[in-house]
C-alpha positions in Angstrom: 23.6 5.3 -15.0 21.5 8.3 -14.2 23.4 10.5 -11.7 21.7 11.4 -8.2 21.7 14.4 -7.2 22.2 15.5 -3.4 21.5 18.8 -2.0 22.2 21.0 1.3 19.1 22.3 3.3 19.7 25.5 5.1 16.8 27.5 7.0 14.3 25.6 4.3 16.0 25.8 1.1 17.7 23.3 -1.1 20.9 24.2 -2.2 21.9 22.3 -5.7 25.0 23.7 -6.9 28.0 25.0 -4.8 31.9 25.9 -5.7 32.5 22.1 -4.8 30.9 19.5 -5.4 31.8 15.7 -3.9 31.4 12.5 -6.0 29.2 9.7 -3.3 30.3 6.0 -5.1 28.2 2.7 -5.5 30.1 0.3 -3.5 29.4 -2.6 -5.7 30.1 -1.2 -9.2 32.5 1.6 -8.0 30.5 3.8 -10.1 29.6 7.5 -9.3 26.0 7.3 -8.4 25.6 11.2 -7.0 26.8 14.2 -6.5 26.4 16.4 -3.4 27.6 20.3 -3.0 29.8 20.8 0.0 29.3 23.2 2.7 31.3 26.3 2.8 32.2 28.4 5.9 29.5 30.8 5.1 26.9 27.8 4.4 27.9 26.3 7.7 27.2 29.8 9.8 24.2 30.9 8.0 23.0 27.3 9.1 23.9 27.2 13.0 22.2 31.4 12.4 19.0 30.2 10.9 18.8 27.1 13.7 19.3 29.8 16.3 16.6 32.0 14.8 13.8 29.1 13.9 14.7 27.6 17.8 12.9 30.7 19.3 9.6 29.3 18.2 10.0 26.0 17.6 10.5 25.6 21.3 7.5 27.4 22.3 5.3 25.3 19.8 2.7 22.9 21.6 4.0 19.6 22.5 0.5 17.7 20.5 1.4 20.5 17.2 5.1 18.7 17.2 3.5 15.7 17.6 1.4 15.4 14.6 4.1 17.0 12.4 6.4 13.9 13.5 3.5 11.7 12.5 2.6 12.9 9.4 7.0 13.1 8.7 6.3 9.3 9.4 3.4 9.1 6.8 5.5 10.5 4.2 8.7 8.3 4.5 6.4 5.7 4.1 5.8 7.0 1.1 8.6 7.1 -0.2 10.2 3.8 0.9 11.2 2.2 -2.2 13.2 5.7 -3.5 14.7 6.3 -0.4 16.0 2.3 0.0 17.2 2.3 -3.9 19.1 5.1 -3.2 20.3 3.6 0.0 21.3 0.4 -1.7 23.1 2.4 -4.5 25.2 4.6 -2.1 25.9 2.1 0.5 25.1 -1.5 -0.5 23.1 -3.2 0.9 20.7 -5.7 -0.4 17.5 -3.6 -1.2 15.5 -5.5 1.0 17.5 -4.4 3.9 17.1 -0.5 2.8 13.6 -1.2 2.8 13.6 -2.5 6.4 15.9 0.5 7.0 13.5 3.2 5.9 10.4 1.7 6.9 12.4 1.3 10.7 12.8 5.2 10.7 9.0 6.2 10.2 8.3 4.0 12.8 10.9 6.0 15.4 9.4 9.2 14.1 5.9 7.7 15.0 7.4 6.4 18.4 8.7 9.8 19.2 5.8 12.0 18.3 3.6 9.9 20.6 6.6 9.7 23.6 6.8 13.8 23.7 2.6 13.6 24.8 4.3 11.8 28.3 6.9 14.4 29.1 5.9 15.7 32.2 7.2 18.1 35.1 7.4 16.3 38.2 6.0 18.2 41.4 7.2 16.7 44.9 7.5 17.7 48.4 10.6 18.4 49.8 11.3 17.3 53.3 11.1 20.4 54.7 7.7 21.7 56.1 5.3 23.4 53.2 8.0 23.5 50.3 7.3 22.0 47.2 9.6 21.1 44.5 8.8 21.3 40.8 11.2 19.9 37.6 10.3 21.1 34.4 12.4 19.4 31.0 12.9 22.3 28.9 15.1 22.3 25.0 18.4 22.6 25.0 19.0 24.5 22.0 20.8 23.9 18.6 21.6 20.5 18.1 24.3 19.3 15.9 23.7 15.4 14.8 26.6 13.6 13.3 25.7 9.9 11.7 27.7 7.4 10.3 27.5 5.5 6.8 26.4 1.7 8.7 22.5 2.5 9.0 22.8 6.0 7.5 19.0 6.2 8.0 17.7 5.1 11.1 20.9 6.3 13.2 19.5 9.9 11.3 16.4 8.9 12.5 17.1 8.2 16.3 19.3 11.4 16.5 16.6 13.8 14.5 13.0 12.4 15.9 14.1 13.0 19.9 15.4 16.2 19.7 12.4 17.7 17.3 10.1 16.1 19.7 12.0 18.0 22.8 11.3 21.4 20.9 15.2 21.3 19.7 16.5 22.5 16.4 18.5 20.3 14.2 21.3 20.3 11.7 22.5 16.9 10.5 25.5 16.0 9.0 25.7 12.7 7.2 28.3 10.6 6.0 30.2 11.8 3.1 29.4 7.6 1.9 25.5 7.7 2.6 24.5 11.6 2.3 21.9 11.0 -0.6 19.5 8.6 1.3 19.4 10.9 4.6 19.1 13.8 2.8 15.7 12.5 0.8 14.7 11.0 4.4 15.3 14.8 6.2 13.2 16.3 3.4 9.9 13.9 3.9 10.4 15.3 7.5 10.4 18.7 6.4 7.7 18.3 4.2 5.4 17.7 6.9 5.1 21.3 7.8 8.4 21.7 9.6 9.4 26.0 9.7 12.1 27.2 8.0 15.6 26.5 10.0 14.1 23.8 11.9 15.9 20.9 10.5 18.9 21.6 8.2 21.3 19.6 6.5 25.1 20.3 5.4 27.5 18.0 3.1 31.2 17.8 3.3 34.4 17.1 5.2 33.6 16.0 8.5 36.6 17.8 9.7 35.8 21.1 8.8 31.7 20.9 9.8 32.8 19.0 13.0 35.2 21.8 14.0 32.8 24.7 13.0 30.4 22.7 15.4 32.8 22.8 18.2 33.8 26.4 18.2 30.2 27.4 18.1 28.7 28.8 21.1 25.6 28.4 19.5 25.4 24.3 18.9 24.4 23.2 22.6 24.6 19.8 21.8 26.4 17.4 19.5 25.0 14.1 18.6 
C-alpha cells in the first residue's frame, strides 16, 4: 500500500519532512496509510508570526475579492472530490460514499460563505436622544486558531475555516492527529485559489503541545 504523505503549511509553504514524523493508521486494515511531519516550537511560532503578518492585509481586502476566492476554493474541492474522500475513507473509515458526501458538503459551505460575507453590513440607528446617531461596524478579530476533530474531519474544517476567511480573519488549523491527510489536501484547494501567503496555515502534531502554544499566545484572538 502506497504511503500518503501529509504535510505542514506555514505562511504558503509545504513542509514534507521534519525531525518527527507521526504514522496516521487505516482503521479497517490497521495499516499505516500516511505519514505527517510534526510541528515543532519554532514551526508553531513562525506560523502564529506569519498569520499576524498576512492578517494586516487580508483584513483590508474587499469583502466581493474574498468572495470570489472562497468560490473558486469551492470550484476546486470539487475537483478534487474523489482524492480527497479516498483519502478520507483510508484515514478514517468511512464508506467512500460518505467521504464523498463529506467533501462535496464542504465546497458547498465555502460557496455559502463567500456569498453570506456580500450581506455583512454596519447598522446605522438613532439613538433616543435628540440628533445622535449610532453606527455598528463588524470588523476581524484577528488570528484564529481552529481545532477539528477526527468525526467529519472535513466539513467541521470547513465550517471553522470558510466564516472566519470570509470575516477578513487569518487562520491556522489544526487537525486531528487520526484525520490530518484529508483536511490538509482540502486546506490546500483553498489556498490554491489565490489565498496570500500566511493566510491559512496548517500544523500537525500533539494537540497538547499546539493547543497550549495557542493559549499562551497573545497573538491567537480566537480559538475555534
Amino acid at each position: 500500500m502506497d504511503v500518503a504523505k501529509g504535510f505542514l503549511i506555514i505562511d504558503g509553504k509545504k513542509i514534507f519532512d521534519s525531525k518527527d514524523m507521526f504514522q496516521v493508521v487505516n482503521p479497517a486494515t490497521e495499516e499505516v496509510m500516511g505519514e505527517v511531519p510534526v510541528a515543532n516550537s519554532k514551526d508553531i511560532d513562525k506560523t502564529i508570526n506569519a498569520a499576524s503578518d498576512a492578517f494586516l492585509n487580508w483584513s483590508k481586502k474587499n469583502p466581493r475579492v474574498r468572495s470570489k476566492i472562497l468560490h473558486k476554493a469551492a470550484d476546486i474541492v470539487r475537483g478534487d472530490v474523489e482524492k480527497i474522500a479516498r483519502i478520507l475513507t483510508l484515514e478514517q473509515g468511512k464508506p467512500l460514499k460518505e467521504a464523498i458526501g463529506e467533501v462535496k458538503v464542504s465546497a458547498d459551505i465555502l460557496d455559502f460563505y463567500a456569498e453570506e460575507l456580500k450581506r455583512v453590513r454596519g447598522i446605522n440607528y438613532w439613538m433616543d436622544s435628540d440628533n445622535i446617531k449610532s453606527q455598528v461596524i463588524y470588523q476581524p478579530i484577528g488570528v484564529v486558531a481552529a481545532i477539528t476533530p477526527f468525526n467529519y474531519p472535513v466539513t467541521l474544517t470547513a465550517f471553522k475555516v470558510a466564516p472566519a476567511l470570509a470575516a477578513g480573519n487569518t487562520v491556522i488549523v489544526k487537525p486531528s492527529s487520526l484525520t490530518p491527510i484529508s483536511v490538509i489536501h482540502y486546506l490546500n484547494c483553498i489556498i490554491n485559489a489565490g489565498l496570500p501567503d500566511g493566510v491559512l496555515n496548517c500544523l500537525a502534531g500533539p494537540g497538547e503541545q499546539i493547543s497550549e502554544n495557542f493559549i499562551e499566545s497573545p497573538s491567537i484572538k480566537k480559538i475555534s
